[in-house]
MARDO-420834 format. One record per residue: residue in one letter; residue number from 1; y, x, z negated of N, C-alpha, C, O in turn. Coordinates in nm, 4 decimals. Last residue first. Layout:
! MARDO-420834
 rest  nr  n_north   n_east     n_up ca_north  ca_east    ca_up  c_north   c_east     c_up  o_north   o_east     o_up
    a NUM        Y        X        Z        Y        X        Z        Y        X        Z        Y        X        Z
...
END
This chain:
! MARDO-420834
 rest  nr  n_north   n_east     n_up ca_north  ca_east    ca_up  c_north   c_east     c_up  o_north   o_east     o_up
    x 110   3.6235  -5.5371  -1.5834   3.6678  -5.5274  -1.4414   3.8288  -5.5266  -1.5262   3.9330  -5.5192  -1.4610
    x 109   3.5293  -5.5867  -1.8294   3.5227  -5.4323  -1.7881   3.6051  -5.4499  -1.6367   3.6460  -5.3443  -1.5884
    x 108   3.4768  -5.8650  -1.8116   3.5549  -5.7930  -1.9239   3.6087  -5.6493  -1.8758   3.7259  -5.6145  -1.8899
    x 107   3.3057  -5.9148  -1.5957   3.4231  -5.9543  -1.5822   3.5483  -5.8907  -1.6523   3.6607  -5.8670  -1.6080
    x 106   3.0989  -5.7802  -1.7267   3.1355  -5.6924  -1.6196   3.2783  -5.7864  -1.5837   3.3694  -5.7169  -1.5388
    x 105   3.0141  -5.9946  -1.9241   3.0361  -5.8713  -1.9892   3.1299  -5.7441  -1.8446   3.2033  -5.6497  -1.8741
    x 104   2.9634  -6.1987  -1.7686   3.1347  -6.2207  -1.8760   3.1180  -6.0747  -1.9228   3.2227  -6.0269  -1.9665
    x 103   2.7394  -6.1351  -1.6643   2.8331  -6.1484  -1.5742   2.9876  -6.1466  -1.6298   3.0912  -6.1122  -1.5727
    x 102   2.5916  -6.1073  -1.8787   2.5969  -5.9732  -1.8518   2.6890  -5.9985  -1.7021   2.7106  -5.9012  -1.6298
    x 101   2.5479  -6.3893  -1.9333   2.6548  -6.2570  -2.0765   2.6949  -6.1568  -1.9961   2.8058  -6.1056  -2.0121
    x 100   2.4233  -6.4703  -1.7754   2.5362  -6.5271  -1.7894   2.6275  -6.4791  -1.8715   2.7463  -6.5083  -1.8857
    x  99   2.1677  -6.3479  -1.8105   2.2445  -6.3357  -1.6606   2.3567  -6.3488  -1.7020   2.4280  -6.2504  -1.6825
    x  98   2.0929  -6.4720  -2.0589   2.1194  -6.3288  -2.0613   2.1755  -6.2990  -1.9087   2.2423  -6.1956  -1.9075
    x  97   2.0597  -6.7300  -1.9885   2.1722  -6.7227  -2.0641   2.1875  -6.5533  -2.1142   2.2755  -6.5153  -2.1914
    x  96   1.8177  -6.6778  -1.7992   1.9307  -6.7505  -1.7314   2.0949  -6.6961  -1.8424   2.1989  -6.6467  -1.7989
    x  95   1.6515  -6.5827  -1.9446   1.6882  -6.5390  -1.8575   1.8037  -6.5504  -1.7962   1.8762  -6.4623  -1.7498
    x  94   1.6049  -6.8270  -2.1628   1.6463  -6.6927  -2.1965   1.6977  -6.6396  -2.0971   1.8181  -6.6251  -2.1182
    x  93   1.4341  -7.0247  -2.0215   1.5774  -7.0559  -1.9826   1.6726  -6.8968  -2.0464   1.7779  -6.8590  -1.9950
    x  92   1.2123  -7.0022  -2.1407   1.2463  -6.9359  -2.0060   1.3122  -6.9544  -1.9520   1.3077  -6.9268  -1.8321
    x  91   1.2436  -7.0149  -2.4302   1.2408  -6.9240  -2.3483   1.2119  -6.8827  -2.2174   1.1911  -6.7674  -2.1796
    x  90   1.2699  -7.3294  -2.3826   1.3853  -7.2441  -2.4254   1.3895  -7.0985  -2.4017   1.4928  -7.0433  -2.3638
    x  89   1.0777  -7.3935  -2.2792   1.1572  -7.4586  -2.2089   1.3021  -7.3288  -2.2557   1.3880  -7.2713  -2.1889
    x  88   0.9319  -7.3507  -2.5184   0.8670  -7.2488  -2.4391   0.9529  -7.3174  -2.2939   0.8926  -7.2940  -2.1891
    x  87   1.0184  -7.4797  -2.6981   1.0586  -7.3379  -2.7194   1.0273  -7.3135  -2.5994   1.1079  -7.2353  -2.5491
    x  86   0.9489  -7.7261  -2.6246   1.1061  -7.7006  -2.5992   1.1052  -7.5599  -2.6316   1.2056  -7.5031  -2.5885
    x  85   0.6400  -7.7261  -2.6668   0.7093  -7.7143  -2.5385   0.8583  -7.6943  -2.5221   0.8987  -7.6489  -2.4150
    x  84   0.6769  -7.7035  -2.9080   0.6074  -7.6129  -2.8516   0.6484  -7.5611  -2.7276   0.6769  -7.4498  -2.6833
    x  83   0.7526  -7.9566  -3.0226   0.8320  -7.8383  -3.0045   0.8025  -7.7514  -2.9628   0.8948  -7.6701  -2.9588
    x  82   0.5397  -8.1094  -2.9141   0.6697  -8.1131  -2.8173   0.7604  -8.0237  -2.8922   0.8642  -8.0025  -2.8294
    x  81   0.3531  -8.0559  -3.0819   0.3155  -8.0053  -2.9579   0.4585  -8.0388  -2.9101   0.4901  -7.9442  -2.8379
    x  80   0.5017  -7.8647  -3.3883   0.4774  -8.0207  -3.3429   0.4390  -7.9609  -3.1522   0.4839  -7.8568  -3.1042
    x  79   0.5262  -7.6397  -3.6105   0.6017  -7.6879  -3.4933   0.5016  -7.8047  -3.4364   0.3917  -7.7890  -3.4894
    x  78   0.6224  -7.7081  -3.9814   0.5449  -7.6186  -3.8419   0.5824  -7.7172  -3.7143   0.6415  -7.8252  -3.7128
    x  77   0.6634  -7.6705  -4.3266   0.7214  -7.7038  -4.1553   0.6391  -7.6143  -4.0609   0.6045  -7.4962  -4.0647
    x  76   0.6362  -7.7865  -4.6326   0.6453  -7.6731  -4.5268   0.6318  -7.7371  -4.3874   0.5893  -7.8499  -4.3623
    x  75   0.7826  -7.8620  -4.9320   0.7194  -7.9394  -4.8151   0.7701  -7.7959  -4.7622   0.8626  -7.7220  -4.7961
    x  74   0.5811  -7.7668  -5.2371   0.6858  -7.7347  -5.1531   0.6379  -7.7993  -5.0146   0.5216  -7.8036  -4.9746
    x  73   0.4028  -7.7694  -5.4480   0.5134  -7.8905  -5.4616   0.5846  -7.8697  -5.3848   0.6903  -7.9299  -5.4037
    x  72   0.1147  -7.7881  -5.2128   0.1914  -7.7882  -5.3659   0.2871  -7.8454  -5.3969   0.2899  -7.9680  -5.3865
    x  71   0.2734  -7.8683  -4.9475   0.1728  -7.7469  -4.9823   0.1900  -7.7563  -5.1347   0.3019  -7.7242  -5.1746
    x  70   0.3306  -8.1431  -4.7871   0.3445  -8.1165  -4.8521   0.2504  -7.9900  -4.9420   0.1529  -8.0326  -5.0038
    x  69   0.4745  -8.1036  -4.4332   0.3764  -8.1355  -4.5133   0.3671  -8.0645  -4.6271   0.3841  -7.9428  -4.6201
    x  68   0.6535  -8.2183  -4.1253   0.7084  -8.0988  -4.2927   0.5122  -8.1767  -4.3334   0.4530  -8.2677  -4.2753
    x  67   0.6950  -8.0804  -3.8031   0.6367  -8.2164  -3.9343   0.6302  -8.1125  -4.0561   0.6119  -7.9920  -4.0729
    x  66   0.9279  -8.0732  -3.4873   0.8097  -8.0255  -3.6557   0.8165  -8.1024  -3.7499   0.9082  -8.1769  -3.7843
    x  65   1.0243  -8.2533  -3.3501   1.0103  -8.1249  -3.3288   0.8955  -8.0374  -3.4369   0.8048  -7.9550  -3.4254
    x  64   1.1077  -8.4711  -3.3715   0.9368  -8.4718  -3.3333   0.9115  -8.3346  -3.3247   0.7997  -8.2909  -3.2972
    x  63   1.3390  -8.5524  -3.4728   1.3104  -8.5187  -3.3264   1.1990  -8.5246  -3.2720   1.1739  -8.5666  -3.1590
    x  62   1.3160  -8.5433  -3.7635   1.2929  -8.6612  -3.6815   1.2992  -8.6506  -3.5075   1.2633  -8.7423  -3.4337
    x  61   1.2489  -8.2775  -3.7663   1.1541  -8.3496  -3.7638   1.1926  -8.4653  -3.7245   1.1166  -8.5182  -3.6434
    x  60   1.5153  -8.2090  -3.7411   1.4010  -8.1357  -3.6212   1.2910  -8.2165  -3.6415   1.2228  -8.2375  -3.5412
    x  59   1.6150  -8.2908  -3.9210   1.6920  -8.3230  -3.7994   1.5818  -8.3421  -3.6945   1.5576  -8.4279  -3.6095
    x  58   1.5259  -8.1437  -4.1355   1.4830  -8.3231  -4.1306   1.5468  -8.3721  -3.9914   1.5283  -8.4883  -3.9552
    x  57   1.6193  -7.9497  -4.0685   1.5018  -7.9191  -4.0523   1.4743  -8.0846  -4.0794   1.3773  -8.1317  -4.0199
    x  56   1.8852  -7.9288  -4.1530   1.8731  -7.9072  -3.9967   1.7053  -7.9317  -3.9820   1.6662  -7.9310  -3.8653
    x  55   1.9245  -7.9877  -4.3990   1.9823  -8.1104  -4.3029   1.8986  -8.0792  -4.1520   1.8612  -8.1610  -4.0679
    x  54   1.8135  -7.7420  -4.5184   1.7208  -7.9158  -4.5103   1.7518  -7.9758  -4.4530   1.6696  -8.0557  -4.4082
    x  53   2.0273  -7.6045  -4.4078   1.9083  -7.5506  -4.3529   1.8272  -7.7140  -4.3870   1.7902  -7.7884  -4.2962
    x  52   2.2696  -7.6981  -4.5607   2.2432  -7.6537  -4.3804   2.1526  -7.6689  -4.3413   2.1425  -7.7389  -4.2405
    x  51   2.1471  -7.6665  -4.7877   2.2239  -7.8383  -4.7568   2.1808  -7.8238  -4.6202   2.0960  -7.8917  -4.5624
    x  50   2.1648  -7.4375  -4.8657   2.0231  -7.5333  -4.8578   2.0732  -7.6410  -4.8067   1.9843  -7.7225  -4.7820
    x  49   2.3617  -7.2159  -4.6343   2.3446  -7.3433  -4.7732   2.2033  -7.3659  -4.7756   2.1286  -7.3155  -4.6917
    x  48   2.3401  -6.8824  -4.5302   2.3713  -7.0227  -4.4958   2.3358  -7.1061  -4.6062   2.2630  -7.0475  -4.6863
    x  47   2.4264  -6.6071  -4.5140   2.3578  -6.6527  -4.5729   2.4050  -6.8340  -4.5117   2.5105  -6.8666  -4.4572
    x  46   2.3170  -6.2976  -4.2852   2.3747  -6.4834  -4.2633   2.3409  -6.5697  -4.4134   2.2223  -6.5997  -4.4275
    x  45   2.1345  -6.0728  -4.1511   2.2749  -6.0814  -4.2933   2.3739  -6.1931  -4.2776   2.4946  -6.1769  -4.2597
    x  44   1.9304  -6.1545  -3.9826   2.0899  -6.1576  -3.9927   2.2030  -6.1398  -4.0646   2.3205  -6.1740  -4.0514
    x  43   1.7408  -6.1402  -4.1419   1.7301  -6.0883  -4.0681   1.8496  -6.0630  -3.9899   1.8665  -5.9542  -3.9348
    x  42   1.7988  -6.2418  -4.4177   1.6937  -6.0984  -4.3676   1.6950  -6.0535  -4.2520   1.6580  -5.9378  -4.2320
    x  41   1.8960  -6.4873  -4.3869   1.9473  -6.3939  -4.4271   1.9159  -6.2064  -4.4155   1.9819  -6.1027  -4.4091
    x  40   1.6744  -6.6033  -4.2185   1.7607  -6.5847  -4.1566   1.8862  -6.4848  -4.2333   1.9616  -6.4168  -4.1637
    x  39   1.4210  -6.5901  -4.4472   1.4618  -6.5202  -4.3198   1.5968  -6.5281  -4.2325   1.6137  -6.4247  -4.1679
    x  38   1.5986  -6.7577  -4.6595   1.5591  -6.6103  -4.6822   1.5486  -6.4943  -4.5395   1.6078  -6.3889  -4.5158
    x  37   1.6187  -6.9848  -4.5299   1.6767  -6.9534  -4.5529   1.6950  -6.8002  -4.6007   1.7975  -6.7358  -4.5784
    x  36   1.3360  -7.0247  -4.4478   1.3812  -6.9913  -4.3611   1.5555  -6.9605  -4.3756   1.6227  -6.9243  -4.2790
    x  35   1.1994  -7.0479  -4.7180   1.1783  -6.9507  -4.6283   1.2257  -6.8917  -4.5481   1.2123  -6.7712  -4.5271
    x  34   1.2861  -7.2763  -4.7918   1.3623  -7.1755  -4.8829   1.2804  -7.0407  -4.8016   1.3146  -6.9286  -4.8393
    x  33   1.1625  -7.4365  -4.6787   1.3302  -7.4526  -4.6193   1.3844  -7.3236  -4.7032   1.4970  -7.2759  -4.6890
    x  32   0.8716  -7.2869  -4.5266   0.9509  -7.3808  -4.6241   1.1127  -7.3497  -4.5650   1.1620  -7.2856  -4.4721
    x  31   0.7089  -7.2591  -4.2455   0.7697  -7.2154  -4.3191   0.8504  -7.3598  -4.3769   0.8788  -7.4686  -4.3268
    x  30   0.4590  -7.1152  -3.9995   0.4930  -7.2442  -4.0930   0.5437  -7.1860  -4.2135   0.4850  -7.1020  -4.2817
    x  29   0.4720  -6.8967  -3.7704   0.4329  -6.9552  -3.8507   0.4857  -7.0358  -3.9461   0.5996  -6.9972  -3.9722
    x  28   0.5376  -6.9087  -3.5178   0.5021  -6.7681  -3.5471   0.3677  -6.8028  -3.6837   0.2507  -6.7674  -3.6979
    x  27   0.7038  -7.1289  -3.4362   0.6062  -7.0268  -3.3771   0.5534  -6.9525  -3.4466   0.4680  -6.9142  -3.3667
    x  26   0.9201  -7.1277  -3.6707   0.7711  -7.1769  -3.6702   0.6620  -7.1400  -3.5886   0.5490  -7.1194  -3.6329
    x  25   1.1294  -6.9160  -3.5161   0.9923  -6.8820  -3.6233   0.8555  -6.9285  -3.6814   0.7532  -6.8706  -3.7179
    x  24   1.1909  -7.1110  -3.3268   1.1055  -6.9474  -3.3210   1.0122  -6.9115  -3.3602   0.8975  -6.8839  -3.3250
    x  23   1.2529  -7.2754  -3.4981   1.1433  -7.3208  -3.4118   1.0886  -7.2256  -3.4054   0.9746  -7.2065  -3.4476
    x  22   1.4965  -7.1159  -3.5542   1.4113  -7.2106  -3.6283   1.3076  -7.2496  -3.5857   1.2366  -7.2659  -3.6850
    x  21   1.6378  -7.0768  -3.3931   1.5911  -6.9597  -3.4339   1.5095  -7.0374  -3.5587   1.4711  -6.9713  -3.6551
    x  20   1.6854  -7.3071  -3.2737   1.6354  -7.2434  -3.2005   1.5743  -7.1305  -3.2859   1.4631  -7.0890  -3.2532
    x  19   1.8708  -7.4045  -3.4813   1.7701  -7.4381  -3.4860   1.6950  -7.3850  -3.3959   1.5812  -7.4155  -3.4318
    x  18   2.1370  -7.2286  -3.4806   2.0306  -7.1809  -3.5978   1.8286  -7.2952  -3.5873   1.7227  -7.2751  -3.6468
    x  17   2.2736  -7.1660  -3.3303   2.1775  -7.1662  -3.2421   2.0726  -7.2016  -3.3798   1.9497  -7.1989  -3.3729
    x  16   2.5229  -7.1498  -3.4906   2.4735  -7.2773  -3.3775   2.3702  -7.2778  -3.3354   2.3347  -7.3859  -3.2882
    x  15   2.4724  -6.9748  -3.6503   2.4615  -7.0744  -3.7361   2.4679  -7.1743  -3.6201   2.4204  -7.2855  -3.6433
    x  14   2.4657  -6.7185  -3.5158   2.3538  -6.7319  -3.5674   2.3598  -6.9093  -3.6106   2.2538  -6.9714  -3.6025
    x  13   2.7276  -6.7734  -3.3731   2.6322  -6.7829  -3.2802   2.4643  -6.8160  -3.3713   2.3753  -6.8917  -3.3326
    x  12   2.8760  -6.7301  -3.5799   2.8891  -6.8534  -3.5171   2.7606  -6.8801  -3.4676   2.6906  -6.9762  -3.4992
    x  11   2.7935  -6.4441  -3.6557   2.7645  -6.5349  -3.7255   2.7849  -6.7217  -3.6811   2.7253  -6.8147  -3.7356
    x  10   2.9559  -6.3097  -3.4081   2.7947  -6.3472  -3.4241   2.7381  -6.4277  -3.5512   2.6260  -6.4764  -3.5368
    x   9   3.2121  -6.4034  -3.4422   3.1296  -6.4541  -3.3183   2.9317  -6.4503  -3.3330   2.8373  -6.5221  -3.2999
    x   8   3.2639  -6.2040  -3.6817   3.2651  -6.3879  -3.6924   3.1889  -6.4450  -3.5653   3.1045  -6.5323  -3.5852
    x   7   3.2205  -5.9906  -3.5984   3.1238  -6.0592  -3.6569   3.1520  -6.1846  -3.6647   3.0663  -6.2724  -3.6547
    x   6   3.4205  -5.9790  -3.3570   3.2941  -5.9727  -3.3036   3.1528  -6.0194  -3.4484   3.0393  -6.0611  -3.4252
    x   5   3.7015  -6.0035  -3.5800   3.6600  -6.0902  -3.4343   3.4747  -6.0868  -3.3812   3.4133  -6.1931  -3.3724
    x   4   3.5636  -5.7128  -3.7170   3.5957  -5.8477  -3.7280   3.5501  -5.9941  -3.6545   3.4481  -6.0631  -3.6561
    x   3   3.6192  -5.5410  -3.4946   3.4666  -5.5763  -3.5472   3.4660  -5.6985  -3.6136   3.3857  -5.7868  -3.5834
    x   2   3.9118  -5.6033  -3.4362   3.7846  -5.6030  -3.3519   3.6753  -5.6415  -3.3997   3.6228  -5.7489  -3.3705
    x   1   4.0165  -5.5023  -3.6735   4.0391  -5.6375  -3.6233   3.9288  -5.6796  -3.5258   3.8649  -5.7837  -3.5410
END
């Protein structure tokens, strides 16, 4: 019942945060929608829709977050200078939301 309870929480967690772990990766490098559906299964054992993943990535572009461009017949995504800056807003707010686990984690244990 436990492990249970604790995968459904982390699959929540993969599919809310899923645009953060989206940007991430554009960091890294420029990816299709059938890329980042592959990586997030790869790397999370998460499978998520194409519906999910194109809805979330035309989201990000109209944000300004990343611009799709067309490589052949596949549009690919990379990060935009103001997503640059929300990752790099996002990881150094990391600190803060790892303080905030490891205070609910010693509350648990108390």
């Amino acid at each position: 019942m436990a492990v249970n309870t604790a995968e459904k929480l982390r699959r929540r967690i993969i599919k809310n945060f899923m645009d953060i772990l989206i940007l991430t990766e554009l960091k890294k490098q420029p990816l299709s929608g059938y890329d980042v559906m592959g990586l997030i299964h790869k790397k999370f054992d998460v499978l998520v829709s194409s519906g999910t993943v194109y809805s979330l990535l035309y989201s990000l572009e109209r944000e300004g977050l990343i611009k799709g461009n067309m490589s052949q017949r596949t549009r690919v995504y990379e990060l935009t200078e103001k997503g640059e800056r929300d990752i790099k807003l996002i990881t150094k707010a990391n600190d803060e939301i790892q303080g905030f686990l490891r205070n609910i984690s010693m509350l648990n244990a108390s």
